[in-house]
C-alpha positions as CSV (number, residue, x, y, z in Angstrom):
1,X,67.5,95.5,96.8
2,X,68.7,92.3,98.4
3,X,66.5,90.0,96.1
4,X,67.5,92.5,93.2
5,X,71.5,91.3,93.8
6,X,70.9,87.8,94.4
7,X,68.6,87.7,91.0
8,X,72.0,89.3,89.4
9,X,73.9,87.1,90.9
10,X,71.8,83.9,89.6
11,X,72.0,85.8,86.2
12,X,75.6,85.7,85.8
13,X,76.8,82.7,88.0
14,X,76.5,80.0,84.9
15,X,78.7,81.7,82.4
16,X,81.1,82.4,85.4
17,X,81.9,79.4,86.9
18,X,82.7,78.0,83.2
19,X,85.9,80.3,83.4
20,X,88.8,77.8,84.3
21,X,90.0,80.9,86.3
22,X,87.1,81.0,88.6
23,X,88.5,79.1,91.6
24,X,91.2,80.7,91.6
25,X,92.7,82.6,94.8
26,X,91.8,86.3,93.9
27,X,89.3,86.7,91.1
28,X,86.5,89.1,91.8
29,X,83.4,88.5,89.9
30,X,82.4,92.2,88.3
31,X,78.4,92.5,87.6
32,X,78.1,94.9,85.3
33,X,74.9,96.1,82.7
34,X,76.1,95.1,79.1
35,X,75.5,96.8,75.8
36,X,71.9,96.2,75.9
37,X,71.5,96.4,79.5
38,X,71.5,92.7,80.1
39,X,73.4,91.5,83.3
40,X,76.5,90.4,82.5
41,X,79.6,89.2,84.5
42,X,83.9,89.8,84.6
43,X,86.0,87.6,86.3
44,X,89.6,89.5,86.8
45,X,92.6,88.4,89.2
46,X,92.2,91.6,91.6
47,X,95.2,93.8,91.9
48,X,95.6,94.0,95.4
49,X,95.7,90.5,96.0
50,X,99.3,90.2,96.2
51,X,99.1,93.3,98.3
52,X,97.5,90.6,100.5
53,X,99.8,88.2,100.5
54,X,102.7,90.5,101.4
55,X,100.6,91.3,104.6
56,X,100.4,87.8,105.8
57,X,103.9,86.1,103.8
58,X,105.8,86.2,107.0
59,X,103.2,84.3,109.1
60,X,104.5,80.8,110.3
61,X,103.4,78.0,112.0
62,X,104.7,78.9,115.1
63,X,103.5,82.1,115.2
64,X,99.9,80.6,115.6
65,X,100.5,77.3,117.8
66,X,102.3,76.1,121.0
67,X,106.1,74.8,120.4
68,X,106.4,71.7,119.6
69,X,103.3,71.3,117.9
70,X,102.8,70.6,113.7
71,X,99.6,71.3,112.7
72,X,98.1,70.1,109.7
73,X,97.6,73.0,107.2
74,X,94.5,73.1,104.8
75,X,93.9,75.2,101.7
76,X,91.5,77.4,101.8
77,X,89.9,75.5,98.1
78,X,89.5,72.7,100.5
79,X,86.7,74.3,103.3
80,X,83.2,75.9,102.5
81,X,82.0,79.1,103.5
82,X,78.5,78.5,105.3
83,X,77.8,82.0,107.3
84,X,79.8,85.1,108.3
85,X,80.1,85.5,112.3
86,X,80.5,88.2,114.2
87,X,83.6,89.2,115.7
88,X,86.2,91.6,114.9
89,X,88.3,90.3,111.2
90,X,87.5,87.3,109.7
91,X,85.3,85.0,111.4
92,X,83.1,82.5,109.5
93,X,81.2,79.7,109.8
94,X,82.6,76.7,107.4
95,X,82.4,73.3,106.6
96,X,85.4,71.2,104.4
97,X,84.4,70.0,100.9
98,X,85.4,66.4,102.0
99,X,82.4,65.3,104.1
100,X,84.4,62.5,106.3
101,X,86.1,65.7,108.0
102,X,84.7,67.3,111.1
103,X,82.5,69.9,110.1
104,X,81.2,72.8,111.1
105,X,84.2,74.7,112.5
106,X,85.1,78.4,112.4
107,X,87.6,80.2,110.6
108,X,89.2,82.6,112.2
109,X,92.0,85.1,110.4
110,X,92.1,87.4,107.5
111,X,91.2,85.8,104.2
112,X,90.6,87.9,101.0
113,X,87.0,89.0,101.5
114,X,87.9,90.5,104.7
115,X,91.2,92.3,103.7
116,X,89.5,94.0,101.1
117,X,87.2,95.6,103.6
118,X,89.8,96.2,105.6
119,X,91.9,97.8,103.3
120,X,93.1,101.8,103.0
121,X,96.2,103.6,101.3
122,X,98.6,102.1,103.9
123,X,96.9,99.1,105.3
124,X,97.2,100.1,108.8
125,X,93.8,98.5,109.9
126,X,94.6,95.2,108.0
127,X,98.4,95.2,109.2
128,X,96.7,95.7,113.0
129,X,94.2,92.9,112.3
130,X,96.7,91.0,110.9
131,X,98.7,91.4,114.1
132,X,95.8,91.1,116.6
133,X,94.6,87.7,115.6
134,X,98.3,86.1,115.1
135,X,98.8,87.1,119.2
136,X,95.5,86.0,120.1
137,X,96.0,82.8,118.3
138,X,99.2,82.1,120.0
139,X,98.0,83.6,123.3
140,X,95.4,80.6,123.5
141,X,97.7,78.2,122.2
142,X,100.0,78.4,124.9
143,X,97.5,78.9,127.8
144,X,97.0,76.0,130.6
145,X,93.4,73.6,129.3
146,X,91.0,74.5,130.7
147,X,87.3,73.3,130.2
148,X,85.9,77.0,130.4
149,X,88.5,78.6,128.0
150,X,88.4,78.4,124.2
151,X,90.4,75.3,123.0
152,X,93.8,76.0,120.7
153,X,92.9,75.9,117.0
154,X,92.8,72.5,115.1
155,X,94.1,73.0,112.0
156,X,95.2,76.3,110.0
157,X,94.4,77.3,106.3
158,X,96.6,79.0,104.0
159,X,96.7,80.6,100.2
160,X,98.7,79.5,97.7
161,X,100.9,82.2,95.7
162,X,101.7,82.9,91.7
163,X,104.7,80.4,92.5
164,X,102.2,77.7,94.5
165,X,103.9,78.4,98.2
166,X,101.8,78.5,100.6
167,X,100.5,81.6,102.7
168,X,98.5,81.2,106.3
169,X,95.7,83.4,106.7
170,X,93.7,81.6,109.1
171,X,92.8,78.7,111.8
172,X,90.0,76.7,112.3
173,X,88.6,76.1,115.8
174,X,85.2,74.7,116.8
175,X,81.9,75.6,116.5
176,X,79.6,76.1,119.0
177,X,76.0,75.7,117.8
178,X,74.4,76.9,120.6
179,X,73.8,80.8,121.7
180,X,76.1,82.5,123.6
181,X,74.8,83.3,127.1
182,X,74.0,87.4,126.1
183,X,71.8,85.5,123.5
184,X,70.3,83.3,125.8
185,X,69.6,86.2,128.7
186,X,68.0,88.4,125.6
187,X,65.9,85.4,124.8
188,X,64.9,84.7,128.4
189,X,63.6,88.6,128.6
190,X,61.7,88.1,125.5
191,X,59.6,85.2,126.9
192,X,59.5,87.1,130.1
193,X,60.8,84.1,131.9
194,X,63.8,83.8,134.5
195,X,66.6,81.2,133.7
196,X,66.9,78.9,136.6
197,X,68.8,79.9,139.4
198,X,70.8,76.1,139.4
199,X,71.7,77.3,135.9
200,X,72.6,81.1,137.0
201,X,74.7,79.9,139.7
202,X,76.5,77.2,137.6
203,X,77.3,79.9,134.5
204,X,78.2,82.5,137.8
205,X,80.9,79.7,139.0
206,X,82.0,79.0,135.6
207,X,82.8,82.8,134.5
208,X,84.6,82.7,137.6
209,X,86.7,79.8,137.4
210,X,87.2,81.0,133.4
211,X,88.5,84.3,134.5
212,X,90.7,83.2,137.8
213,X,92.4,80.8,135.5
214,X,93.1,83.4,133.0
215,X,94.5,85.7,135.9
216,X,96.0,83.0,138.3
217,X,97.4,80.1,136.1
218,X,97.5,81.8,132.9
219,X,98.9,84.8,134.0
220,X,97.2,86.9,131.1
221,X,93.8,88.8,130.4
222,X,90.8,88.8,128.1
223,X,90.2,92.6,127.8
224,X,86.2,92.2,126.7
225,X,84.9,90.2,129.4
226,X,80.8,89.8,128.6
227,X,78.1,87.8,128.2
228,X,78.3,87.7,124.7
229,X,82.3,86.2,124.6
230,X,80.8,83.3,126.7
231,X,79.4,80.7,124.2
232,X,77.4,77.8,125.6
233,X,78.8,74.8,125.2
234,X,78.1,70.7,125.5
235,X,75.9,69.8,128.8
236,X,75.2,73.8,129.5
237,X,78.5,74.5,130.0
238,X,80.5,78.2,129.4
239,X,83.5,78.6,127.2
240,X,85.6,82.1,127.2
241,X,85.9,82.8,123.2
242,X,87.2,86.1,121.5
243,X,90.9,86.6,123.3
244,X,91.3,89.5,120.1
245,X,94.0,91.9,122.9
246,X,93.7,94.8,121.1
247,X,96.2,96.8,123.0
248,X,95.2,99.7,125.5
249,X,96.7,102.0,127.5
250,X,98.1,101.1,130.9
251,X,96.0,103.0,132.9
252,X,92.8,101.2,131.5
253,X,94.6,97.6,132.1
254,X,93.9,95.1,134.9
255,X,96.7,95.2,137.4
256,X,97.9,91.8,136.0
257,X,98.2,93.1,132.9
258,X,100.0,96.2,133.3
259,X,102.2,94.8,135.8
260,X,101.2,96.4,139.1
């Protein structure tokens, strides 16, 4: 099945990308049998695309970064997709088209791919998306450094509109090429091999200082603390990633979050 998509993909991709249209923020490519059962291609500008935009149109700057601070804003014609991620939304792995930029970094937000999985007759699960990763963006923009907590975004990306404003639907924070540490205990098991206990006791410390900060400075909480949200970082070092605070009730909260 897979190679049968990508051969229908390859089949199509040289009349498509002849359309001046093409790049535009929107099209959906249609692969479709023609009159003679050939594989043929429709680019269209898909309807719910300014649905899209009216989710995300009241997104500012400064709903996604510290005060004070003026990120530089990057459309999203400028950055590569290189992988889809995990992670709750919209989290890929991408590169900008100008190689003198840093590159790889993630994106993180809602883009069009993402929305139209997420969307349904209301757009409840894209308006709570939506929601989740604006306060988890500005929750780790204003937190205290740290060396084990995920760094603020760099940059954000927008959309441009049918009148050229544009629309943020994402950040771009760094990548971390190496495993996280669930990855590296799951490899570890595979070999049948024990990870050092210098390096167990370092990563122990680490979740610990990650998570006292988070209580004691920052005077917040993470809400999905596991191996899996620690990613391992330069010189073997942990980094708390993923703050998505998808809202609970109080009587599943830490005391520091429901205020008791």
């Amino acid at each position: 099945m897979r190679s049968a998509l990508w051969s229908a993909i390859a089949t199509v991709c040289p009349d498509c990308i002849k359309d001046p249209a093409i790049g535009n923020p929107g099209i959906v490519v249609d692969i479709l049998p023609g009159e003679t059962q050939e594989i043929v291609g429709r680019a269209y500008q898909e309807p719910l695309f300014d649905q899209y935009l009216a989710l995300l149109h009241d997104t500012q700057p400064s709903d996604l970064v510290a005060e004070g601070h003026s990120p530089r804003i990057f459309d999203i014609s400028e950055i590569v997709l290189l992988k889809v991620l995990g992670g709750r939304g919209c989290s890929k792995r991408v590169q900008f088209q100008d190689a003198r930029k840093p590159s790889p970094l993630v994106l993180k937000g809602i883009d069009f791919q993402t929305y139209l999985l997420l969307h349904d007759d209301h757009d409840e699960f894209a308006r709570t998306t939506v929601d989740i990763w604006r306060r988890s963006t500005k929750l780790i923009a204003n937190m205290p450094r740290h060396p084990n907590i995920q760094s603020p975004p760099w940059y954000l990306v927008s959309v441009r509109d049918s009148n050229q404003n544009p629309v943020l639907v994402g950040h771009l924070s760094t990548y971390f090429a190496r495993a996280d540490l669930g990855i590296a205990i799951e490899a570890a098991n595979a070999r049948k091999s024990q990870i050092p206990l210098k390096q167990k006791a370092k990563w122990c410390h680490q979740m610990c200082l990650a998570i006292t900060h988070t209580h004691q400075v920052a005077h917040t909480y993470h809400m999905d603390i596991k191996p899996g949200n620690f990613v391992i970082g330069d010189q073997e070092n942990l980094i708390l990633i993923d703050w998505e605070q998808s809202g609970a009730p109080a009587t599943t909260l830490a005391p520091e979050a429901d205020e008791t």
